[in-house]
N, C-alpha and C positions, 0 to 999 in steps of 0.2 A: 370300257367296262361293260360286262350283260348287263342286257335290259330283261326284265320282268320279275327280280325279286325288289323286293319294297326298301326304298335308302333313309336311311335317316338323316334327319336336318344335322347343318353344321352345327346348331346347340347342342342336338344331342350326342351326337359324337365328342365332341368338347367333354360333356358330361362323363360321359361312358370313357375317353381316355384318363379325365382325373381322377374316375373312380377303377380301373382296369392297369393301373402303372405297372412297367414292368415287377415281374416276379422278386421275391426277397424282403418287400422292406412294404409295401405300398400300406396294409391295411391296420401298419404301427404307426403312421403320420397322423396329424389333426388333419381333418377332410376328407379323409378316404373312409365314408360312411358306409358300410354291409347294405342297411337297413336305405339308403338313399338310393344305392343300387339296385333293390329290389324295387323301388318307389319306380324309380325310372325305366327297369326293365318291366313292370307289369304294365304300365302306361303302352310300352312297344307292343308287346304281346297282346295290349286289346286292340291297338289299333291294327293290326296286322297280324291278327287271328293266330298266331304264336306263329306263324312265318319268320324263319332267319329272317334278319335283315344286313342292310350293307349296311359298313359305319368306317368313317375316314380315318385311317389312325397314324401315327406316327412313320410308318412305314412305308402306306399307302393304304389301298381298300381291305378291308377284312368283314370276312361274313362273322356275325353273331349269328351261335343258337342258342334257344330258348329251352322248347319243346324236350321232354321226357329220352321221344323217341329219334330226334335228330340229335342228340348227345350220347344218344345209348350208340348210335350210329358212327358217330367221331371218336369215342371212346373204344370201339369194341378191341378186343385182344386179337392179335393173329392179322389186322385189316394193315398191310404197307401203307393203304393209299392213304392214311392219315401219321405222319411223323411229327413227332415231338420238335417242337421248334428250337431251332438253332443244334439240335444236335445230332450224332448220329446214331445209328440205332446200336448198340454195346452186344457185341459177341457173346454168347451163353457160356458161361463158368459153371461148374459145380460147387458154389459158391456157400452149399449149405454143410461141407467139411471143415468151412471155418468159425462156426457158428459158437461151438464151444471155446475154443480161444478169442475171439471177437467179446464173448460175453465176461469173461475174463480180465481183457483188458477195462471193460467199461466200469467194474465193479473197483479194479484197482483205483482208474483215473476218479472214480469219483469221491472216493473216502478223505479226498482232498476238502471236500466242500461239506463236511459236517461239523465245521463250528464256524460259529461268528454271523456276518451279515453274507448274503449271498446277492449279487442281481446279476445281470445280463451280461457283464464283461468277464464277470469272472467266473462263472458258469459255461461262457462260449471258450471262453480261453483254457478250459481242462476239456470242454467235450469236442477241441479242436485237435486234441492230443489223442482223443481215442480216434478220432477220423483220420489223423497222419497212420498213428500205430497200425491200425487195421490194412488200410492201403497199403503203406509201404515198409512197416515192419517199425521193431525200438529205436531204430538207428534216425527214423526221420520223425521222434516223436517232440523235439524241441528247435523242428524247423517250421519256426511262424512266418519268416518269410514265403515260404512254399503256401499256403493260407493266404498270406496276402497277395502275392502274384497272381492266384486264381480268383480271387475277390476282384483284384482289378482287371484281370483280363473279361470276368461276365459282367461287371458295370460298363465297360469301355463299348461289348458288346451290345447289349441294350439300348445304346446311345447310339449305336455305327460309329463309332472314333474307331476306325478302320486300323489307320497306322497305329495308335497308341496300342491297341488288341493287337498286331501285328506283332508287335515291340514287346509289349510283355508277354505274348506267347513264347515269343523264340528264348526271355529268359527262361521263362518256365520249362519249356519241355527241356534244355538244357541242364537246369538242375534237377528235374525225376531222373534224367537219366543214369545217373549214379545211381538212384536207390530202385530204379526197376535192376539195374542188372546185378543189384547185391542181393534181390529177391530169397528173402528173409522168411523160413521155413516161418507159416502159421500167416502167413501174409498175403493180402490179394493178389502183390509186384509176385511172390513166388509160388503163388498159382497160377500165375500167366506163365509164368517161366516151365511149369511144368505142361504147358496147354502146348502141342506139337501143332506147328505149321502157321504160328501167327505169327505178324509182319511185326516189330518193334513200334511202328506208326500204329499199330491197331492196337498197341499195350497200352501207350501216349494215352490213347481215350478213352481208354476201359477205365484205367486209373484215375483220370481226370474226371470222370464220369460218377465214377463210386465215392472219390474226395467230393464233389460237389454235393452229392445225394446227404451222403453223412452229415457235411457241415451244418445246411440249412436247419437239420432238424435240433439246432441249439436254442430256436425262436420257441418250439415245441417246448421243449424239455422246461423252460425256463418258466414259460405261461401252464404247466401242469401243474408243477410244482409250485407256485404262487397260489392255484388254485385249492391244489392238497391243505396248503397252508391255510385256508380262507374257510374250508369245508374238513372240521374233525373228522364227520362220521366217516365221510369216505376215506380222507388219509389212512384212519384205521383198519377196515376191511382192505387199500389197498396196501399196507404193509403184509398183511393176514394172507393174500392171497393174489398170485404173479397174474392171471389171467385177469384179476378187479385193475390191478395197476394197467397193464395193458388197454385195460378202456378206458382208465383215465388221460391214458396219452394220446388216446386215439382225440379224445371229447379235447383238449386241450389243442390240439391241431384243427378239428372243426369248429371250432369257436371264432379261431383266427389263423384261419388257415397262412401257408406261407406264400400263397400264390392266389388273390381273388379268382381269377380266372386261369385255366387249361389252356393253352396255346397249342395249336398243331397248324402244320404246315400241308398242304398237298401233295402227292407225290408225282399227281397224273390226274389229268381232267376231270373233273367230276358232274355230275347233274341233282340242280336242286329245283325241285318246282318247277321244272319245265325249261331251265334255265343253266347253261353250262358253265362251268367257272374252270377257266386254265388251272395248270400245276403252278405251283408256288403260292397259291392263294393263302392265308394266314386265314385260321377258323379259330373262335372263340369261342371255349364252353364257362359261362360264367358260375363255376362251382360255387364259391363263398356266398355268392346270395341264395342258390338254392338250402345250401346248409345254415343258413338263418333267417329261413321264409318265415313272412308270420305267420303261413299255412302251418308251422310246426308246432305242435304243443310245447317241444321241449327247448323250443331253439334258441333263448335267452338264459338257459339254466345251464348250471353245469351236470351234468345226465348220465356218467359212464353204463348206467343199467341198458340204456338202446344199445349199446355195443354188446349186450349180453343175452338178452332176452327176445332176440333175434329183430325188434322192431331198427333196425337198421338197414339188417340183414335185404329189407323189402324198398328201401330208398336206391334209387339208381349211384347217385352220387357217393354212396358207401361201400362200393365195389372193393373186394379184396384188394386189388394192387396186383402190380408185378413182386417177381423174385425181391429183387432190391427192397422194395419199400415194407415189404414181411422182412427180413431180416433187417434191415434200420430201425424197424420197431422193436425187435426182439432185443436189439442192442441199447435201444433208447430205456427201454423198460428195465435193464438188467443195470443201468446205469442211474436211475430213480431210483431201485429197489438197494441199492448199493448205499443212497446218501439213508433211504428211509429204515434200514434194518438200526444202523446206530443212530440217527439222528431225529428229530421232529421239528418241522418247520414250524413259525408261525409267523402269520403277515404283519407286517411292517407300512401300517395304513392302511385304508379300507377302499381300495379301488375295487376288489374283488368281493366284496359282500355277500353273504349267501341269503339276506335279509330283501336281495334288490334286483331286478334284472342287471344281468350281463353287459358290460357295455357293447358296444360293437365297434369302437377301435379300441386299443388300446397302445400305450408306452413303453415299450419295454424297458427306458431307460430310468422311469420311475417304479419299475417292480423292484421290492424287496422280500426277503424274506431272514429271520433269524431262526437261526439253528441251535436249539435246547437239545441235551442228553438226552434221547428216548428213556421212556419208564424203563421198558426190558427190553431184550435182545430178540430179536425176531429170527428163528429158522427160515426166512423164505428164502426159496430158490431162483 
């Protein structure tokens, strides 16, 4: 391995792995503390003047950044030499001709979930419906095995259970491939199909790609809307008005984000401090702590006004996004605003308190919410 950037001891890599768990699930568990991660990365950062450092992780060595400007660095847009880990980079679609059918489908799927008790399984389980529909059209909107093949084929990944990811790959691409080639006007599968000169293998992960993106943000949708429920004033203005919702799903996703930490991979050699690191090197930007620094005024509240009032705008870590992650929003929010034009949440226990700091992990299998008739009928769009 280089010598001359600064390593961290086996403790704290121990540390930094229990608190850094693969992407999905890691900062709904008891132990996986935001706030203990900040503890332990500002510890690093004084001791080694916010220098990356090396940390041992499951895989092998992986550089941690700290620093503003070395994340601004791993983060930028347009840079190859940093790829998203584990996967490949997805072909450009004109992907915002489906944005009006997309929003469409999310308002339909959701008029399911305005009455009765609402949590986490049955919320993921309609907005798993809009992630098939979109991707591959009506026809694969009540295939939840296709949902859970891709479930297990990125937990298998995660792990390296090589053969077992092997294994449910090969079922998996075998059954998309019925529904890419029925490629279903108003659908991703048939905007690939109309996309000239791509390889059938390069559809495989486009779609694979956009069903992942989608599915995740049911963690979102679920902890906003508990939120909504927990905080009138906001629920109201965000029934009133699409761009208030939209920041509430924004603040719902940094609260608890779905992924503590950014993963990227190397593509080609790089220099840090003086110090060269081969391709393949794995680079961590630990997003979720800086989004609940206690340098933050806001960072234990629920805040949707920083998404508006530009004080976001000026945080690194609240960078617009790619393509995808702007229209996942647009479709997450069209699918809120779908339960909240008829319905009105209220919380189902006080985890969520607007009386008390925010916690920083939280359950999603103990979020509830019940769904009362709204007073009136909300025109929003």
């Amino acid at each position: 391995m280089p010598r001359g950037l600064p390593r961290a001891s086996l403790l704290e890599s121990v540390r930094l792995a229990t608190t850094f768990a693969p992407p999905g699930t890691p900062h709904l568990l008891p132990g996986h503390d935001v706030l203990r991660a900040w503890t332990l990365l500002a510890g690093l950062e004084a001791r080694y003047g916010g220098r990356p450092v090396l940390v041992r992780g499951l895989r092998g060595p992986a550089l941690l950044v700290m620093s503003k400007r070395d994340a601004l660095r791993v983060l930028a847009e347009g840079d190859d030499t940093y790829a998203a880990a584990g996967e490949q980079r997805p072909f450009g679609l004109p992907t915002d001709v489906l944005r009006p059918t997309f929003i469409e489908i999310a308002r339909e799927e959701a008029a399911a979930l305005t009455a009765g008790v609402v949590d986490h399984a049955r919320l993921d389980a309609r907005w798993q419906r809009v992630a098939r529909r979109c991707v591959y059209g009506d026809g694969a909107a009540g295939d939840e095995e296709l949902t859970r093949l891709l479930t297990g084929m990125t937990r298998a990944g995660r792990w390296r259970a090589r053969r077992r990811q092997d294994l449910l790959s090969g079922r998996y691409d075998a059954r998309i491939i019925d529904h890419l080639r029925r490629a279903e006007p108003g659908s991703l599968a048939g905007l690939i199909a109309e996309t000239p000169g791509q390889a059938e293998s390069r559809g495989l992960m486009q779609a694979a790609f956009w069903l992942m993106g989608l599915g995740v943000t049911s963690t979102g949708l679920m902890q906003t809307l508990a939120l909504l429920a927990a905080h009138p004033a906001h629920r109201k203005s965000a029934r009133a008005d699409p761009d208030y919702l939209r920041a509430c799903l924004r603040e719902g996703l940094r609260l608890w984000p779905p992924a503590p930490a950014l993963s990227r991979v190397t593509t080609a050699e790089t220099e840090w401090y003086g110090t060269t690191l081969p391709a393949g090197t794995t680079v961590l930007v630990p997003i979720a702590a800086h989004q609940r620094s206690p340098r933050l005024p806001y960072a234990n509240t629920f805040a949707p006004e920083i998404w508006l009032d530009g004080t976001a705008a000026d945080e690194w870590w609240a960078m617009p996004g790619c393509d995808g992650l702007r229209l996942t929003l647009t479709v997450g929010t069209a699918f809120l605003a779908g339960i909240l034009r008829v319905a009105r949440p209220k919380p189902v226990g006080r985890m969520l308190s607007p009386h008390r700091p925010l916690p920083h992990t939280i359950n999603l299998a103990r979020l509830r919410v019940r769904m009362r008739p709204a007073r009136r009928q909300s025109a929003q769009a």
